[in-house]
C-alpha positions in Angstrom: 0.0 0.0 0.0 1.5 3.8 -0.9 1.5 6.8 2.2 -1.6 8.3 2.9 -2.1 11.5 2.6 -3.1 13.8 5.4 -5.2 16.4 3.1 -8.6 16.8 4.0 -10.0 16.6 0.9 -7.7 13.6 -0.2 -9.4 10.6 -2.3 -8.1 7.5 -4.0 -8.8 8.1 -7.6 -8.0 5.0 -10.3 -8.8 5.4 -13.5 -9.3 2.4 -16.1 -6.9 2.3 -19.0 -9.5 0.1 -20.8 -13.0 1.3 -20.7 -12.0 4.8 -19.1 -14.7 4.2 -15.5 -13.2 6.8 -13.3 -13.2 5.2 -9.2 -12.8 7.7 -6.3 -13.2 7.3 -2.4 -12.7 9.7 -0.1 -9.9 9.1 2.4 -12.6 10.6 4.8 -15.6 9.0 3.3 -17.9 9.4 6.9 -18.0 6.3 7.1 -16.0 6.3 10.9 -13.3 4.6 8.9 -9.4 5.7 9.1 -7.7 7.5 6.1 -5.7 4.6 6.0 -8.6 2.0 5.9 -10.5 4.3 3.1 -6.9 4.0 0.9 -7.2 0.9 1.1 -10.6 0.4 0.4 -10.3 2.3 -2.6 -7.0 0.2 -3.7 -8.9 -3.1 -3.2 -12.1 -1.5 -5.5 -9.9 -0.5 -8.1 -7.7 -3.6 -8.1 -10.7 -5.9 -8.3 -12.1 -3.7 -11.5 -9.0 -4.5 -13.5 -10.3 -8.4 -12.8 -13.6 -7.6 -13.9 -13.9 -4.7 -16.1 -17.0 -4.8 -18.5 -15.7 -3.6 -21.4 -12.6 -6.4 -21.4 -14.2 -8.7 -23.2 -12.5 -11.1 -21.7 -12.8 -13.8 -19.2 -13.2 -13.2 -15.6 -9.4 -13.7 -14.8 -7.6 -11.4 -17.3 -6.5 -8.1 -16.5 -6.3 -5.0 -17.7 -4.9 -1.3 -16.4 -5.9 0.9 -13.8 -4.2 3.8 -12.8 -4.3 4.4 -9.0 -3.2 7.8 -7.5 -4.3 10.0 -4.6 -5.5 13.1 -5.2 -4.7 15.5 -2.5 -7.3 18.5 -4.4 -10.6 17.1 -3.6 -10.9 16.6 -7.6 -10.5 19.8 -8.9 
């Protein structure tokens, strides 16, 4: 897992090289979660879309590309 970031308006934002689906979570999604926990929520999601993307057209197994970085702007 990479640092966290302390920002307040920090998120986890992966993008998908394939079929270009955008993920973000907030590192303080409100949830009572750490920021920590929320990074690494938002890893896992993004890890598991490059498993499963739709527009892959391939089995369930392949892989494609997703971009993971933490954005530290709150999107802007």
């Amino acid at each position: 897992m990479s640092a966290v970031m302390s920002a307040a308006d920090a998120e986890v934002v992966a993008e998908c090289e394939h079929c270009g689906e955008i993920l973000c979570r907030s590192l303080e999604a409100g949830d009572g979660l750490s920021a920590e926990d929320n990074q690494e929520i938002g890893e896992r999601i993004a890890r598991n879309h490059e498993h499963t993307c739709p527009a892959s057209g391939e089995e369930w197994t392949e892989t494609v590309t997703v971009d993971v970085a933490i954005d530290a702007t709150g999107g802007e």
